[in-house]
C-alpha positions as CSV (number, residue, x, y, z in Angstrom):
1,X,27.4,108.7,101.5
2,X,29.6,109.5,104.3
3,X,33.4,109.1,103.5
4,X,35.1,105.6,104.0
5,X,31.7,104.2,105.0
6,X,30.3,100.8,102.7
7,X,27.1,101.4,100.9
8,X,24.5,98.7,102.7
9,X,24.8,95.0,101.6
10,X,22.1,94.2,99.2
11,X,19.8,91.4,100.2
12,X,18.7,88.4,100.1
13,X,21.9,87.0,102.2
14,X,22.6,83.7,101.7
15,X,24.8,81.6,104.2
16,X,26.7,78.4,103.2
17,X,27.0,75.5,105.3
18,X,30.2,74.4,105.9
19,X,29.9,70.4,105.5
20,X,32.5,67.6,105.7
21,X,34.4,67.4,102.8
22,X,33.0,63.7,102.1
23,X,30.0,65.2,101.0
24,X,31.4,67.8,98.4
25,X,35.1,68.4,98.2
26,X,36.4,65.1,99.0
27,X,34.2,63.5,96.4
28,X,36.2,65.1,93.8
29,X,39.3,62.8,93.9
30,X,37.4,59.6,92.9
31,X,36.7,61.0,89.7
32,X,37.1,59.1,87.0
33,X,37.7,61.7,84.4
34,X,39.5,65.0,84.6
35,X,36.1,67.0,83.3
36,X,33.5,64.9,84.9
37,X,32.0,67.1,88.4
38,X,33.8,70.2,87.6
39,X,32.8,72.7,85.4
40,X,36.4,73.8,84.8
41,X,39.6,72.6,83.9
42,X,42.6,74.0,82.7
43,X,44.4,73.6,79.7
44,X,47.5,72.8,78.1
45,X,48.8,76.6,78.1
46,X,47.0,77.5,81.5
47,X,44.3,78.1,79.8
48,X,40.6,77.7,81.0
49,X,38.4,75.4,79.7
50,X,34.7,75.7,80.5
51,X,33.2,72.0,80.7
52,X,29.3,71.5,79.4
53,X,29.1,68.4,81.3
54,X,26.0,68.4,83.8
55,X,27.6,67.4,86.7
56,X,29.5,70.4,86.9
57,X,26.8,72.6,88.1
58,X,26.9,71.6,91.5
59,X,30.6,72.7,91.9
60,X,30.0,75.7,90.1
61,X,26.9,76.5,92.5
62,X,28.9,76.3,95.4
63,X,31.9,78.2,94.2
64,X,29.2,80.6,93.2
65,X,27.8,80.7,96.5
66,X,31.4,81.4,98.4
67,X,32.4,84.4,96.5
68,X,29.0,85.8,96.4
69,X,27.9,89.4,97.3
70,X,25.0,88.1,99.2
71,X,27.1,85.1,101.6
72,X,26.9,86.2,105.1
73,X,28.8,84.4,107.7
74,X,25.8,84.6,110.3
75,X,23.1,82.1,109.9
76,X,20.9,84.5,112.0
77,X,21.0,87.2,109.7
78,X,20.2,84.8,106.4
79,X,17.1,85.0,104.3
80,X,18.5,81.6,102.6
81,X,20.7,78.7,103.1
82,X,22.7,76.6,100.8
83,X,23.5,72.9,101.6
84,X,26.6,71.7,98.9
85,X,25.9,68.2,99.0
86,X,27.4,67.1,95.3
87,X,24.8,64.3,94.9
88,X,24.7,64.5,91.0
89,X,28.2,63.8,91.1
90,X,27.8,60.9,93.1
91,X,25.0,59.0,91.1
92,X,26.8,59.0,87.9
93,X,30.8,59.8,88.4
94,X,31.6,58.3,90.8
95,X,29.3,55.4,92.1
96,X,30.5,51.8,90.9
97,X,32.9,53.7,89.0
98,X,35.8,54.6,91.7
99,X,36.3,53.0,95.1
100,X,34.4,55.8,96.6
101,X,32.5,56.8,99.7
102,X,29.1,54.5,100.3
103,X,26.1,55.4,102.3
104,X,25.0,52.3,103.6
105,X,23.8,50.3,101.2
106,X,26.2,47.8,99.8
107,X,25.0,47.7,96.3
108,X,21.9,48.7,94.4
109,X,20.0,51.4,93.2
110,X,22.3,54.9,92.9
111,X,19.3,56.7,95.0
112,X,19.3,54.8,97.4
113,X,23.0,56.0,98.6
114,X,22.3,59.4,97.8
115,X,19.0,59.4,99.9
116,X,21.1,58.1,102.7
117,X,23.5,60.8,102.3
118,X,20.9,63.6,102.5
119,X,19.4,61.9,105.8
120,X,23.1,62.1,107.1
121,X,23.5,65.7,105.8
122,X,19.8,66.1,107.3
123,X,21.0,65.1,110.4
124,X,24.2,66.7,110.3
125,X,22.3,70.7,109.9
């Protein structure tokens, strides 16, 4: 290896789409409860507390995905892609729970706003 030159990134590279924050981040503040769609908190010292709950995983995938070895920054170069649409959060969370964001469809079945929301997001790639 020749000095001050990076060893080759390792593949498969991976790039993250950079959505509206209505479909992941800005879902987060109609939470009803501190631990439900994260899967980390912290605690009364500063502490970290890792949450079990389910609908953490999607946060935890995406944070995954930013800090990951394998995110590129150019779609053309990407052998995957990675969508972070929280839609497990939304289903149980945060629909008819919190005055939250709605896809459409006044009330009724959770899937049908979340199907909605993936035909926006669809649309939206």
């Amino acid at each position: 290896r020749a000095r001050g030159r990076l060893p080759p990134r390792k593949r498969p590279f991976i790039y993250v789409y950079d959505l509206p924050p209505a479909y992941n981040a800005r879902m987060l503040q109609y939470r009803v409860e501190r631990q439900l769609c994260t899967w980390r908190s912290f605690g009364d010292r500063n502490h970290t507390v890792i949450h079990s709950w389910t609908y953490g995983v999607e946060i935890l995938m995406h944070e995954m995905m930013l800090q990951s070895e394998h995110r590129t920054f150019d779609p053309e170069e990407a052998d995957f892609f990675y969508v972070p649409v929280y839609t497990s959060c939304y289903i149980f969370p945060i629909h008819c729970w919190a005055d939250g964001p709605w896809w459409y469809v006044p009330s009724g079945p959770r899937v049908m706003h979340v199907t909605n929301m993936m035909l926006e997001v669809k649309q939206w790639v």
